[in-house]
N, CA, C and O of each residue as an XYZ file, in Angstrom:
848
protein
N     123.925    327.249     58.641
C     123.848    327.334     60.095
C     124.305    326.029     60.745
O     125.045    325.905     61.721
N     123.906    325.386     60.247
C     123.980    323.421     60.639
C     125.492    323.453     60.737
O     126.111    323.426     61.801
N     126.142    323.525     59.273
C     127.950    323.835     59.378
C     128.344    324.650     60.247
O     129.518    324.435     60.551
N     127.681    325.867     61.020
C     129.030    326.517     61.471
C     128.451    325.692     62.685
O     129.133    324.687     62.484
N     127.812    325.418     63.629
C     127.294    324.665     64.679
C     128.529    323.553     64.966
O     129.265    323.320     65.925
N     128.380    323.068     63.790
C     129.196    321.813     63.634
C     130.524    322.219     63.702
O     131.260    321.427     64.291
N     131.095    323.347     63.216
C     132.086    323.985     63.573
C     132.778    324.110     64.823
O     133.902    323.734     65.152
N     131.707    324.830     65.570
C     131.807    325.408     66.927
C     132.414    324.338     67.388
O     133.601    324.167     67.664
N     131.191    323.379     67.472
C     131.091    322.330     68.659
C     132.470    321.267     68.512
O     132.877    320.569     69.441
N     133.076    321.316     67.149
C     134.453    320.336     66.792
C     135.732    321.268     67.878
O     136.415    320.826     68.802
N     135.680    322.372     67.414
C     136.641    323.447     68.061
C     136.756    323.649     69.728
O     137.682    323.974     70.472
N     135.493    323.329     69.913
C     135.210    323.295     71.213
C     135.505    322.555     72.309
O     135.823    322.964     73.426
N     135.293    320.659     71.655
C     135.506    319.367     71.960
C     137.349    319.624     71.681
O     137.998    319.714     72.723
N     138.174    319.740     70.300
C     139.227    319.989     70.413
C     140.062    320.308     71.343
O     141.111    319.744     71.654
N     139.338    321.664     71.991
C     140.234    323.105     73.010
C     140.230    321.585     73.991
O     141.255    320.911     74.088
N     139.071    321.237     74.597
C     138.492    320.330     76.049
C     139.969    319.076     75.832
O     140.758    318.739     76.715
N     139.953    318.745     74.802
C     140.858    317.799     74.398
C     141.922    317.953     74.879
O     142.144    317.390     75.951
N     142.938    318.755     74.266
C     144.282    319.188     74.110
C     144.470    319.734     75.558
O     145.192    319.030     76.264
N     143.885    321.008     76.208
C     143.613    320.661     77.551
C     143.918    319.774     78.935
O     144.686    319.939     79.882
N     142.633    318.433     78.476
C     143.329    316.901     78.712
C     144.731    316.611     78.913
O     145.428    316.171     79.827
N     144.948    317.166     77.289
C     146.550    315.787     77.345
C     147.251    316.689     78.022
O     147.832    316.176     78.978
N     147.427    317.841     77.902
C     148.553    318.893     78.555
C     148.446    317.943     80.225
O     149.195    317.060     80.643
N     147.454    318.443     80.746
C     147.313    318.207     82.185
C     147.368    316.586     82.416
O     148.347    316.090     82.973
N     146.428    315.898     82.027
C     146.907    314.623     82.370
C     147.492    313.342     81.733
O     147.795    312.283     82.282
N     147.577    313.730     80.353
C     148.453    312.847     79.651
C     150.056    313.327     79.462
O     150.535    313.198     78.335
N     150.679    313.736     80.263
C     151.781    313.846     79.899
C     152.262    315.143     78.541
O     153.382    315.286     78.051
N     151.164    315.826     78.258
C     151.473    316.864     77.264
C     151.402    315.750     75.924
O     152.006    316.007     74.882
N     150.712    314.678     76.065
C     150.652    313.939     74.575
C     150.265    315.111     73.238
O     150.045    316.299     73.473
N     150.247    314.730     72.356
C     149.933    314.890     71.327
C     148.307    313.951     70.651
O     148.173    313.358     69.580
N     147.333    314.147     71.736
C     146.062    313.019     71.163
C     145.014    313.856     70.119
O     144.362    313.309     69.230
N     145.006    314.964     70.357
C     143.791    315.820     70.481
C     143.352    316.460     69.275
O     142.168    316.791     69.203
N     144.510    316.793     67.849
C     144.276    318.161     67.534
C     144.059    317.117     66.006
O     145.014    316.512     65.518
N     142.847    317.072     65.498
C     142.694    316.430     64.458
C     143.610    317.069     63.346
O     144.074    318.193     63.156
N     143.663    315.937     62.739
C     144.735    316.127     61.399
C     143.622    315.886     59.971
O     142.769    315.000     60.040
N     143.750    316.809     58.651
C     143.089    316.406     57.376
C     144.012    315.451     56.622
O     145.227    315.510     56.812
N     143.604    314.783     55.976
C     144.363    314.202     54.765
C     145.273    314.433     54.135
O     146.004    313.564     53.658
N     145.384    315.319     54.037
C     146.401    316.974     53.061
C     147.250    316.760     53.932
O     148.358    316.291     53.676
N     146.772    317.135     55.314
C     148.483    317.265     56.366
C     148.973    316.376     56.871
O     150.001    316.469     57.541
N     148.079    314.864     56.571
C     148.524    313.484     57.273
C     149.696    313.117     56.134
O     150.774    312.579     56.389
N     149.150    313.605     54.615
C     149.872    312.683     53.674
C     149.384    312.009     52.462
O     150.049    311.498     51.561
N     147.953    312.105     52.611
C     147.439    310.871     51.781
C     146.106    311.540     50.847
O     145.798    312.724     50.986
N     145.554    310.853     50.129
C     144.448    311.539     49.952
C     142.976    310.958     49.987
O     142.976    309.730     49.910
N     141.863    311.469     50.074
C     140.753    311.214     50.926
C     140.516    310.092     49.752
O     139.311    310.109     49.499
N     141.176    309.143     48.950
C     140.746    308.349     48.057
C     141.033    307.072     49.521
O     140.278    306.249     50.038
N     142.275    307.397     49.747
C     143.003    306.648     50.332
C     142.800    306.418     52.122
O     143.223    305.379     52.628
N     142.216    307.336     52.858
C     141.910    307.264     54.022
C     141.109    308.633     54.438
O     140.903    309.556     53.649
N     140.604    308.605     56.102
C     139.846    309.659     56.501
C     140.759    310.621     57.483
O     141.880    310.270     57.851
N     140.154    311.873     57.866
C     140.809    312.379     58.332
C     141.205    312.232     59.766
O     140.144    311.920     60.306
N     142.110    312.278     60.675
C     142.358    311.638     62.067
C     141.604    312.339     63.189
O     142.099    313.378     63.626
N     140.494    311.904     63.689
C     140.391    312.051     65.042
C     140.793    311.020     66.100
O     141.422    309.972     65.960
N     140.352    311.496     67.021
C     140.804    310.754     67.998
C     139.917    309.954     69.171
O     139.437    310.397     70.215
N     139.891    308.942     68.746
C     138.801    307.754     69.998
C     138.708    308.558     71.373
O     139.417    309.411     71.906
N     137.119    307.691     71.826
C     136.509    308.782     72.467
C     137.382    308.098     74.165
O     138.141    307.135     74.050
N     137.279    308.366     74.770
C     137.647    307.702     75.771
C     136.488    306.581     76.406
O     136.905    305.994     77.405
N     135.865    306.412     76.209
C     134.518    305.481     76.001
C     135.265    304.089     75.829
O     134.828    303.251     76.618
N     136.185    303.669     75.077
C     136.407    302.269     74.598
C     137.323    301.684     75.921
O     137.867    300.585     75.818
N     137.430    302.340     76.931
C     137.810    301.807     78.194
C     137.197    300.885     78.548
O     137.627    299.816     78.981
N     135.935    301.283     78.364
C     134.527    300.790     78.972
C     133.873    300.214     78.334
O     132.761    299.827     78.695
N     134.498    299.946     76.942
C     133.899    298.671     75.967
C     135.133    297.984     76.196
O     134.642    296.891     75.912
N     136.503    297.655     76.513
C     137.271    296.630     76.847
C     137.419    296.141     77.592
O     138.191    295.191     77.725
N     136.233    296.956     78.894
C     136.115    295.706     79.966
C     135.109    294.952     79.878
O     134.617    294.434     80.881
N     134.573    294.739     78.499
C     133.981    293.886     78.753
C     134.243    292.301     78.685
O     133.580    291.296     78.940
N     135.409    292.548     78.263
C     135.582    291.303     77.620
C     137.317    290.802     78.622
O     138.125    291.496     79.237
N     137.253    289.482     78.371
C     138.204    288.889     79.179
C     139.177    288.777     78.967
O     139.537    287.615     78.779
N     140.454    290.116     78.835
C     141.787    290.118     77.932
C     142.480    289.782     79.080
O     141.909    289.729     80.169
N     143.707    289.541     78.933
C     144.798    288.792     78.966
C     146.573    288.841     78.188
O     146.861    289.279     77.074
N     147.202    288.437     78.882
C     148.497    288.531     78.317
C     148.521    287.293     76.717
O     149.444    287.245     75.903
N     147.602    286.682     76.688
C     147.810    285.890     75.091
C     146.619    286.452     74.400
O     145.989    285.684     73.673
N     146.193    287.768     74.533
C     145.252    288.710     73.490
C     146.140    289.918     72.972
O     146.646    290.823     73.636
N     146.189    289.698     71.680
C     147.433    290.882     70.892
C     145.961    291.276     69.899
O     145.246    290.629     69.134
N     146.007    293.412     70.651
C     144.903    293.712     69.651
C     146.283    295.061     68.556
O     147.362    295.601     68.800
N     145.330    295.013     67.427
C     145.674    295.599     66.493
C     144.583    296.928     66.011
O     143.396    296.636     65.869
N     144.979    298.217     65.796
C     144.395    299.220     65.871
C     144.789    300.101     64.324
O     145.617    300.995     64.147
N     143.540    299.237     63.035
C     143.732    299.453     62.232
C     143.411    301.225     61.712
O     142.292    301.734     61.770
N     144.630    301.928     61.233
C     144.286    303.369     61.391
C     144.151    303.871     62.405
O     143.098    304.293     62.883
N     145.805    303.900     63.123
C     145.938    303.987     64.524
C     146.188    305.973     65.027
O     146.197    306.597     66.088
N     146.356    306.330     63.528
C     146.339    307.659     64.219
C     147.538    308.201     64.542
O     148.606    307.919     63.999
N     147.327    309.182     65.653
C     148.093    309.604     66.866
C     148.173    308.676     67.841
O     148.888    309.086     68.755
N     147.594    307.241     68.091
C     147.807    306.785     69.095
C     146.799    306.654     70.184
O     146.898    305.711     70.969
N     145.781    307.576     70.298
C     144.928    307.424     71.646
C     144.145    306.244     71.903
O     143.907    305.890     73.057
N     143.640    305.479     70.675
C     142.904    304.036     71.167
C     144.223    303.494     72.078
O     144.351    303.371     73.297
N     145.161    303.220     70.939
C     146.144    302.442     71.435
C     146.681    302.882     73.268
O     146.687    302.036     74.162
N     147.057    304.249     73.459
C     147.031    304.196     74.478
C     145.785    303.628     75.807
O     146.150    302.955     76.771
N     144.416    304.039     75.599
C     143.427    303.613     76.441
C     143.483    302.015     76.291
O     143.241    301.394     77.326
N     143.834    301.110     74.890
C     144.186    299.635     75.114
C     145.422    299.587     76.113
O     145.906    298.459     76.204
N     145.887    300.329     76.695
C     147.363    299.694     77.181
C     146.847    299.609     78.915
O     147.610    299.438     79.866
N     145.890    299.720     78.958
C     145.221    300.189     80.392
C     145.019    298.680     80.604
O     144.851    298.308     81.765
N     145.016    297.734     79.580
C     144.224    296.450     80.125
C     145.368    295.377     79.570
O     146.191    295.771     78.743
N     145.387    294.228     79.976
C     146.716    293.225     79.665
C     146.750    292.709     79.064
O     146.505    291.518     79.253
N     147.076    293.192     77.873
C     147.010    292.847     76.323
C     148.712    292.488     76.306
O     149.598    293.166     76.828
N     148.843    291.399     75.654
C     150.195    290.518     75.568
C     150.817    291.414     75.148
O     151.758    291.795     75.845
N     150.408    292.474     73.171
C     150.433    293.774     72.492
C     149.817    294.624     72.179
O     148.762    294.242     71.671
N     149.962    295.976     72.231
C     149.162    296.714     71.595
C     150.047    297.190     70.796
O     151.187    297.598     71.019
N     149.042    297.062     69.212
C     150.122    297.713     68.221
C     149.072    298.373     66.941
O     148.045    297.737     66.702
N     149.300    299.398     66.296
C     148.837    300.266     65.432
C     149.468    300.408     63.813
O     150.678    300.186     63.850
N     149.200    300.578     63.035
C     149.674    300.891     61.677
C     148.264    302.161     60.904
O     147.041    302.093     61.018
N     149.010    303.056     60.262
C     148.583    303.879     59.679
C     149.157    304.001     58.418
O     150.236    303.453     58.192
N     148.295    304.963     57.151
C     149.088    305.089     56.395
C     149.708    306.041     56.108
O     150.190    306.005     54.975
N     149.982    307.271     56.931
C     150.751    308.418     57.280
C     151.659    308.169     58.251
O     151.360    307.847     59.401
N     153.028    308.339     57.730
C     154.428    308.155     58.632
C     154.161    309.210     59.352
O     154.074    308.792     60.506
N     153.941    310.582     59.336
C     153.757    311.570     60.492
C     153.197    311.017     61.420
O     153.707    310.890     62.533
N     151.779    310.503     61.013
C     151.058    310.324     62.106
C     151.606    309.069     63.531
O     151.552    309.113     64.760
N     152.098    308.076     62.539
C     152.423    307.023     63.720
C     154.178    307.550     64.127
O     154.821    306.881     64.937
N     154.572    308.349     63.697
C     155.772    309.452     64.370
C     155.306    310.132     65.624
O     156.005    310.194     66.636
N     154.122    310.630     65.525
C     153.501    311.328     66.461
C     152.829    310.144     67.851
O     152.867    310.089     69.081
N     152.289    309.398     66.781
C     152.006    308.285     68.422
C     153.023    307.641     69.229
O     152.817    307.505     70.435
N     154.432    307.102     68.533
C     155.303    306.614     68.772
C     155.582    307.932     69.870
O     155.323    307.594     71.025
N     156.046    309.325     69.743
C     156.371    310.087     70.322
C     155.580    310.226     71.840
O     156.157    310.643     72.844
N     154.287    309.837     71.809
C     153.389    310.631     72.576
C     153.616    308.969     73.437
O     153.755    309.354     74.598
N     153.707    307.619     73.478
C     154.006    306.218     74.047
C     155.313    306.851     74.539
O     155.164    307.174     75.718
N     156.423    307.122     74.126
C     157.793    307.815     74.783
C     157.315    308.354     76.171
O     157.400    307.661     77.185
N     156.765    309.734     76.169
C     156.170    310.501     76.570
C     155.280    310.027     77.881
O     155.378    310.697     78.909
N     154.549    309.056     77.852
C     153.771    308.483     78.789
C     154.482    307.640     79.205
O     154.189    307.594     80.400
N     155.422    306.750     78.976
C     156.126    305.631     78.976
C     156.308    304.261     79.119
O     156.778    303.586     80.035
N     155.743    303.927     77.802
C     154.425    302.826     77.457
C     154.808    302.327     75.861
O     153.981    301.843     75.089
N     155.995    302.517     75.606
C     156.899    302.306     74.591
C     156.714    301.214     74.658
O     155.985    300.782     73.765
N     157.294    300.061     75.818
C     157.612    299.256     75.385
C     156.580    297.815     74.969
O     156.871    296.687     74.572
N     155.283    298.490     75.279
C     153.573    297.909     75.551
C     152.937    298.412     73.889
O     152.199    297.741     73.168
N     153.431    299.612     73.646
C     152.930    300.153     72.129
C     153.671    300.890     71.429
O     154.217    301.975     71.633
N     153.624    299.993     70.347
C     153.888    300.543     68.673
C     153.541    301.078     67.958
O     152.366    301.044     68.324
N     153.519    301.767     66.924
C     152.639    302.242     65.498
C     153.740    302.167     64.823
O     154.888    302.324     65.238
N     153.245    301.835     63.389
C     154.164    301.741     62.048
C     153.199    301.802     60.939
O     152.026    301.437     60.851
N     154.087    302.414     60.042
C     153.594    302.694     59.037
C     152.840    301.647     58.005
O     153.579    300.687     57.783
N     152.053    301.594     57.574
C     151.672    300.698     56.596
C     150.043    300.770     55.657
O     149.072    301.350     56.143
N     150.018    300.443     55.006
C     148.949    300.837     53.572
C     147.936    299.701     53.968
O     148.367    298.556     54.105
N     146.556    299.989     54.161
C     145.652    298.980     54.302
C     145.206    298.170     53.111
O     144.632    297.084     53.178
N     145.564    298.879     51.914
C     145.493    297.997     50.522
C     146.658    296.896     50.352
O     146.872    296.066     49.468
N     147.161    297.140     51.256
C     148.658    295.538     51.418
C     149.167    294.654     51.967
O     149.689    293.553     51.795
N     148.685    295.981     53.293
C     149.102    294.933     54.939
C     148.361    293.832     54.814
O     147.202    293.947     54.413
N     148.938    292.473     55.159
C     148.142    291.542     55.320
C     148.745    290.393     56.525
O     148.500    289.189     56.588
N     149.623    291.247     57.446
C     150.251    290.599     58.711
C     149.281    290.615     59.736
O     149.482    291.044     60.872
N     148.004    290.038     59.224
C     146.805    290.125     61.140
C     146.995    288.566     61.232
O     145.940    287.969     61.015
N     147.935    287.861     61.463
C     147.961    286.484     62.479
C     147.912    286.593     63.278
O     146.930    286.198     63.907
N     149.136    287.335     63.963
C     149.416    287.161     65.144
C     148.333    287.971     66.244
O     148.701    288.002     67.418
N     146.973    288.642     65.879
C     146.254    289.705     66.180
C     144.791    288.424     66.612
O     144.296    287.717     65.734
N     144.390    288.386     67.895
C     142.921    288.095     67.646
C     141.622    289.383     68.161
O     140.419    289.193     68.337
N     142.535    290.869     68.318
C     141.626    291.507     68.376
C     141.708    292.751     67.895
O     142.717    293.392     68.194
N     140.682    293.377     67.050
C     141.154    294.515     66.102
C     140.208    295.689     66.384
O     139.097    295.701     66.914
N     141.002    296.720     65.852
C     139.985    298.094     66.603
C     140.176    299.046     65.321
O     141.239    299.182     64.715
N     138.601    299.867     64.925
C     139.052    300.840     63.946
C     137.926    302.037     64.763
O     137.056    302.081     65.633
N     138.612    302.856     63.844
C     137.456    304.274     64.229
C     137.330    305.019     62.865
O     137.833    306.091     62.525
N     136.263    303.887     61.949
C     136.250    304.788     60.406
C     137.511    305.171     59.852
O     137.596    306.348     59.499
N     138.689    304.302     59.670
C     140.132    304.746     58.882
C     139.791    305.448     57.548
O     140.099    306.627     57.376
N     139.079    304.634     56.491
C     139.221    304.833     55.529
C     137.929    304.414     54.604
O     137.201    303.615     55.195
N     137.543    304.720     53.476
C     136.507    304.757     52.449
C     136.283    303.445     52.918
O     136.999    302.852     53.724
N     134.770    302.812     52.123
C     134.653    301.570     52.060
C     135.230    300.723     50.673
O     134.941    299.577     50.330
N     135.956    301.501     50.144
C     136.165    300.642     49.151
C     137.617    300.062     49.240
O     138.129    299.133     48.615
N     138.213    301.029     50.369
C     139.424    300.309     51.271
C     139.233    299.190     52.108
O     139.863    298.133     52.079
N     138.179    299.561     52.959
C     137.688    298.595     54.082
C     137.440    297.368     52.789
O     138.128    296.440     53.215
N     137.168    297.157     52.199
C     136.764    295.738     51.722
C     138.037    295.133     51.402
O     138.292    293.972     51.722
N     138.749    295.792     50.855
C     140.285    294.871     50.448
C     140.942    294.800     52.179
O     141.476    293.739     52.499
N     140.902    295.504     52.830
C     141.542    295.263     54.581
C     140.315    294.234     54.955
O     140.723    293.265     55.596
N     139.127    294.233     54.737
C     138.730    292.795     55.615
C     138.708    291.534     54.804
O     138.292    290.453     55.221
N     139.255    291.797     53.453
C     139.507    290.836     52.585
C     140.758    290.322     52.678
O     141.119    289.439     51.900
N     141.387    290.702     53.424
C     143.525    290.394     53.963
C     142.734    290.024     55.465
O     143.293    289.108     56.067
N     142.109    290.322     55.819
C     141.939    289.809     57.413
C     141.132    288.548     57.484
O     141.279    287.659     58.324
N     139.943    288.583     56.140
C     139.631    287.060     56.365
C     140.496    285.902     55.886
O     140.533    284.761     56.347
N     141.375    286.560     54.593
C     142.298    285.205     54.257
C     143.565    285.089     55.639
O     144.411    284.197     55.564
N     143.567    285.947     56.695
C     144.065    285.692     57.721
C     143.422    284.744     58.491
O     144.138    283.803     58.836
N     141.971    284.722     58.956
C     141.371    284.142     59.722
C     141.731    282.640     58.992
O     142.124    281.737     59.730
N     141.591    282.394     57.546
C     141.411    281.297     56.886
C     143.017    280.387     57.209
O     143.176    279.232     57.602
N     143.847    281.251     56.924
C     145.248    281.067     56.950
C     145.310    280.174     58.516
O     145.596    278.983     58.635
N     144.912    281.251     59.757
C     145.285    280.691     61.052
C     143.867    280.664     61.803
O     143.532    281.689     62.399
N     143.241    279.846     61.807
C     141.821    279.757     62.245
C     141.709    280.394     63.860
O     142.613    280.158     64.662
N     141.146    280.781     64.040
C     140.907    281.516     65.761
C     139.691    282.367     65.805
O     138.941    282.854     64.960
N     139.743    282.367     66.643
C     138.382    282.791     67.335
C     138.747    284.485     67.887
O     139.546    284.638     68.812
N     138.075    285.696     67.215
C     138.510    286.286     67.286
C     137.169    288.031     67.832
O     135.965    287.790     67.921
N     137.601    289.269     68.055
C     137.179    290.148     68.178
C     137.154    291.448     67.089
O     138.270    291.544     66.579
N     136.388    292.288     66.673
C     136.455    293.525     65.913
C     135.676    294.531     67.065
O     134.838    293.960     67.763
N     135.916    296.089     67.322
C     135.671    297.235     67.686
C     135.840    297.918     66.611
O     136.710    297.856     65.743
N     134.546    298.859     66.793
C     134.267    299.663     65.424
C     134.193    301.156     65.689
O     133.501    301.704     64.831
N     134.366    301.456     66.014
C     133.777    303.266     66.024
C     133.579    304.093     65.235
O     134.437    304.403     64.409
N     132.411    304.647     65.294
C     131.807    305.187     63.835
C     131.660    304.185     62.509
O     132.286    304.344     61.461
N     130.812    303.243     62.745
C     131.138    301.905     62.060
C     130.120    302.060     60.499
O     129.167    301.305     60.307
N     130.476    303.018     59.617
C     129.879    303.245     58.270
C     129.933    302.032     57.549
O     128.821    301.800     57.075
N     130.755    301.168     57.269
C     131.094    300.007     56.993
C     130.266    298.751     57.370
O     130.275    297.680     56.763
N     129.335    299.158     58.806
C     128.425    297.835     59.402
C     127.816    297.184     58.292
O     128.267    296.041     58.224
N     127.063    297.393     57.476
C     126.189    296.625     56.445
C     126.966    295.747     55.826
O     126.727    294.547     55.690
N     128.249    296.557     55.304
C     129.628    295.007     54.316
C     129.135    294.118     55.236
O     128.413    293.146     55.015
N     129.961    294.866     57.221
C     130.170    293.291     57.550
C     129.366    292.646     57.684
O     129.815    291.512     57.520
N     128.225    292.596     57.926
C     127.073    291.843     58.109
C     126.841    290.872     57.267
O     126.623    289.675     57.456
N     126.933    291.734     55.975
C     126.464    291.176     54.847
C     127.464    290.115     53.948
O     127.123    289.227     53.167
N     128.543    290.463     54.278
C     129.476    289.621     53.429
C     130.924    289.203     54.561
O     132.021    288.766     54.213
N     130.620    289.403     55.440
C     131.495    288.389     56.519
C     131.063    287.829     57.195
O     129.847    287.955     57.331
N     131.780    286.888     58.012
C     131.352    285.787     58.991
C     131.205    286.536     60.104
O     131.036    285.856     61.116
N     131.213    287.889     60.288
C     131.660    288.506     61.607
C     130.019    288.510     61.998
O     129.234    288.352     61.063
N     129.482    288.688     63.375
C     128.501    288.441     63.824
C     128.584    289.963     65.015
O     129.498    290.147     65.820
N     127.699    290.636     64.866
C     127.320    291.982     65.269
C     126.867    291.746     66.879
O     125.674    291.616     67.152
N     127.854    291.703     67.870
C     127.064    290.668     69.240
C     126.949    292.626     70.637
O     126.985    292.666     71.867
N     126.885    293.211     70.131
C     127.060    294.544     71.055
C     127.026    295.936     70.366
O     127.772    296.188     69.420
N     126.158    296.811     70.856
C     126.565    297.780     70.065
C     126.510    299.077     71.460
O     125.590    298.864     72.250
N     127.110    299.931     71.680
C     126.805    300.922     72.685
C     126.390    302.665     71.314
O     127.118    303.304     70.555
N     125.092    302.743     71.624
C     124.499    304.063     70.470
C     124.892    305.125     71.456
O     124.832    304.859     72.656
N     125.380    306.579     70.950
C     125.489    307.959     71.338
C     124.525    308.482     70.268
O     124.046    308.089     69.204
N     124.456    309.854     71.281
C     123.948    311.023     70.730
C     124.304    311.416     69.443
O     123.334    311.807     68.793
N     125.718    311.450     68.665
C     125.845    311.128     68.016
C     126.738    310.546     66.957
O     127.904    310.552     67.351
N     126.622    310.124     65.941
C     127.049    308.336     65.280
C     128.758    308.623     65.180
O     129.516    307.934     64.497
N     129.183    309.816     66.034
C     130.831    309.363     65.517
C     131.027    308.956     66.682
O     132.237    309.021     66.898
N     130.321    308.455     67.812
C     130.286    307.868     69.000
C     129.965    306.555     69.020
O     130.279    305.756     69.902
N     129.421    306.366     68.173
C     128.569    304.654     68.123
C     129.449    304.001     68.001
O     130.261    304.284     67.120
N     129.673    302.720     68.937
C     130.741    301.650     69.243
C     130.361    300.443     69.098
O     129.826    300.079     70.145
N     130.371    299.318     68.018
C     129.711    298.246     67.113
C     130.718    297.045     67.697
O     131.878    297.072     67.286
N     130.451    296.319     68.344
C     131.679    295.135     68.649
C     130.640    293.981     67.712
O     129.437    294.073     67.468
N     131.829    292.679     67.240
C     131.938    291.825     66.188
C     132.939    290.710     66.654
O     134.085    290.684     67.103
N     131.953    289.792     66.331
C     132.807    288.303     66.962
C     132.836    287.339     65.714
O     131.980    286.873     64.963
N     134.090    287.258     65.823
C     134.246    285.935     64.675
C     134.271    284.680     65.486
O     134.693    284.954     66.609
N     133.935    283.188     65.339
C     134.363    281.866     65.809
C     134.669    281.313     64.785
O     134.351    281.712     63.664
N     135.594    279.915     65.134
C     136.058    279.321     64.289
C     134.534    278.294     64.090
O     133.729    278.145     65.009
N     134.364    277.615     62.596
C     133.514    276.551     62.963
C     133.163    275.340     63.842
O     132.172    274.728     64.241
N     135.000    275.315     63.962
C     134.641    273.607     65.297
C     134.418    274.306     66.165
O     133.964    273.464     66.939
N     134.351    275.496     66.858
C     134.239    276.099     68.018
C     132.341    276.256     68.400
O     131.756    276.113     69.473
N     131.973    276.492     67.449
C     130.277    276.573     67.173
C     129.729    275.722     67.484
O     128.508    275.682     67.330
């Protein structure tokens, strides 16, 4: 009973979705979750794509961005964080996934709105990427297992180490909170709780030490 509930209510939120983009996104492509199987990859390797809630509007004002804040939107999807980041004056907004469909589809849906030239997605493997310099603010929504997440925040701290800065993490659906706590420097400074946890939005502040 619990499953088909859970059913309903995904199918339901979906229809409300797609809906949305027709009418006011430009006919994007944000809405219609993708499995593993049809992204490309397999559930060793990442989770299946939904799509950020529109909520993280309202967790990026909190904070004081600017044209020299470049955020990065690890397991970017279709694109929809990335688009709701483009709302605020971020120097870049840019995404990598590890399904070429998928960042085909966000690239398409930035065309579409016309916001190309503000956001990117490209393809790339979180067991490799290890280009977060130029990034001091990063956004996920549960990409992938935790046994991925540890080698991606293990390329992001020898980033921090590499180019010291003072930096931001956004979490959504943050299964992963205990690693960071427990074995990064990242410091847990906000959390906004929903009804329920694929809503929960975990923000994380790194400083450099001379900054402390």
């Amino acid at each position: 009973m619990k499953s088909f509930l859970h059913d309903i209510f995904c199918g339901i939120w979906q229809w409300f979705a797609r809906l949305n983009d027709r009418i006011f996104r430009g006919n994007a492509d944000f809405s219609g979750w993708v499995s593993q199987e049809n992204a490309g990859f397999s559930q060793d390797h990442g989770n299946q794509y939904q799509p950020s809630t529109d909520a993280l509007v309202r967790i990026l004002k909190r904070y004081p961005i600017s044209q020299e804040d470049r955020i990065l939107d690890i397991g970017c999807g279709k694109g929809k964080a990335m688009y709701l980041m483009s709302r605020y004056p971020f120097g870049a907004v840019r995404g990598y996934d590890l399904s070429e469909a998928l960042t085909r589809t966000a690239n398409d849906n930035f065309h579409r709105l016309g916001i190309e030239d503000r956001c990117q997605a490209f393809q790339a493997d979180a067991l490799e990427f290890q280009d977060y310099d130029e990034y001091n603010y990063f956004y996920l929504f549960n990409p992938f297992p935790e046994e991925v997440f540890r080698v991606m925040i293990g390329h992001l701290m020898d980033s921090l180490k590499r180019k010291p800065r003072s930096c931001t993490m956004i979490y959504l659906h943050p299964v992963c909170h205990e690693y960071i706590i427990q074995n990064t420097p990242f410091k847990l400074t906000w959390k906004k709780k929903s009804w329920i946890d694929w809503f929960d939005y975990y923000c994380y502040s790194y400083t450099v030490p001379e900054e402390q």
